[in-house]
Every structure is written in C-alpha cells, then in structure tokens.
C-alpha positions as CSV (number, residue, x, y, z in Angstrom):
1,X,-4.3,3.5,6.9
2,X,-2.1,0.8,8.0
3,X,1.7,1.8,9.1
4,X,3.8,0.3,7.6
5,X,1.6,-0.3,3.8
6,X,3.0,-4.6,4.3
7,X,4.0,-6.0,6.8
8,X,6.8,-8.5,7.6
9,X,6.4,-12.0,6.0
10,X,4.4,-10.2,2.5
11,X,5.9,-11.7,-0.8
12,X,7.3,-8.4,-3.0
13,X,9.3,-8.3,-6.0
14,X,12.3,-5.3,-5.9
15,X,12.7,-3.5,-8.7
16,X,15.6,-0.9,-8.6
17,X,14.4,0.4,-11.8
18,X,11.8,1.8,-9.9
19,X,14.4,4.4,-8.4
20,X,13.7,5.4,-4.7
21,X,16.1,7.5,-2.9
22,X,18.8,6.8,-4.0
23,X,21.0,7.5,-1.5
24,X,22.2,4.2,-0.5
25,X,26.0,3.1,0.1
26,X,28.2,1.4,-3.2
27,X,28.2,-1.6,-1.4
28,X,24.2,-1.5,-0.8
29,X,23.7,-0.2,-4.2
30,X,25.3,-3.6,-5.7
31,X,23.5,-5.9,-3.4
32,X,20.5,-4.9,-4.2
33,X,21.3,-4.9,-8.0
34,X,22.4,-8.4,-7.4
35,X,18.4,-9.0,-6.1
36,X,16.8,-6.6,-8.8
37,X,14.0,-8.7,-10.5
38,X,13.9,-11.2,-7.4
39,X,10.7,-11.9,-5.3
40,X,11.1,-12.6,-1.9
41,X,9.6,-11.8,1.5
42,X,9.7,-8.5,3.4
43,X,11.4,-8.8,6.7
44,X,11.5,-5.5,8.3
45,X,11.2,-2.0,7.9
46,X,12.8,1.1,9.2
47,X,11.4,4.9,8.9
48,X,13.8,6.8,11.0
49,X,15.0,8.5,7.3
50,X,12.0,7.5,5.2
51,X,10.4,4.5,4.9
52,X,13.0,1.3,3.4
53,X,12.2,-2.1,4.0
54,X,14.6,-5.2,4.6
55,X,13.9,-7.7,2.4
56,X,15.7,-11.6,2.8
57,X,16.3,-13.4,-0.3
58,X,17.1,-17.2,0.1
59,X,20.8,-17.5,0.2
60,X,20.0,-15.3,3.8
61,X,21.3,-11.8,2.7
62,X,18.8,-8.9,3.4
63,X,18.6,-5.9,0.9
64,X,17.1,-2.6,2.0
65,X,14.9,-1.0,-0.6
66,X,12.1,2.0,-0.3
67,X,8.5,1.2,-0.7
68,X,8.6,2.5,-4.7
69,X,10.7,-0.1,-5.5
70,X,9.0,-3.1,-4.0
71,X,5.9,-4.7,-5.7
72,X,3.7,-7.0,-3.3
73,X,3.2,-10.4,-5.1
C-alpha cells in the first residue's frame, strides 16, 4: 500500500460535502468552502492528527482537506 494513497502533484476535486473531520478552524472551514467543487492539484500532506492534504488552487491559496473529501481526477 502506498503512504500517502496520492501523492503531491495528483489532480483531485474537494468536495466538503463529503464531510471529513470536521474539526477545522472558521476561518479554514470558509476557505475551503470558497474551493468546494474546485479541482486542483494536491501539494502536501500531513498525518500528525490524521491524514489531511494541502491542496493549491490557482489564485495560490492552499486548503487543507482529509482524504474523504478529495476525489483524484
């Protein structure tokens, strides 16, 4: 099994409707509601309190989202 499932530079479309965690910031929750729907590449991924991935849209902001949320196009 590869760790992490894609790695950095995949195309994936976020979905919050997908609900991960959930336990993101306000100010996280509405950037990545701002990106819900968008498909962009996966830049990096952190798993020190479950698995989340940074993904960087085109106007250069990175959203954080967890793997359910993310569909690899």
């Amino acid at each position: 099994m590869n760790y992490p499932p894609f790695k950095s530079g995949t195309r994936v479309k976020a979905s919050i409707r997908r609900a991960g965690k959930n336990d993101y910031t306000s100010e996280a929750i509405a950037v990545r509601a701002l990106y819900d729907g968008h498909i962009r590449v996966g830049s990096e991924y952190h798993d020190s309190h479950g698995l989340c991935y940074g993904v960087k849209f085109e106007d250069g902001v990175v959203a954080f989202f967890d793997p359910e949320e993310l569909e690899v196009q």
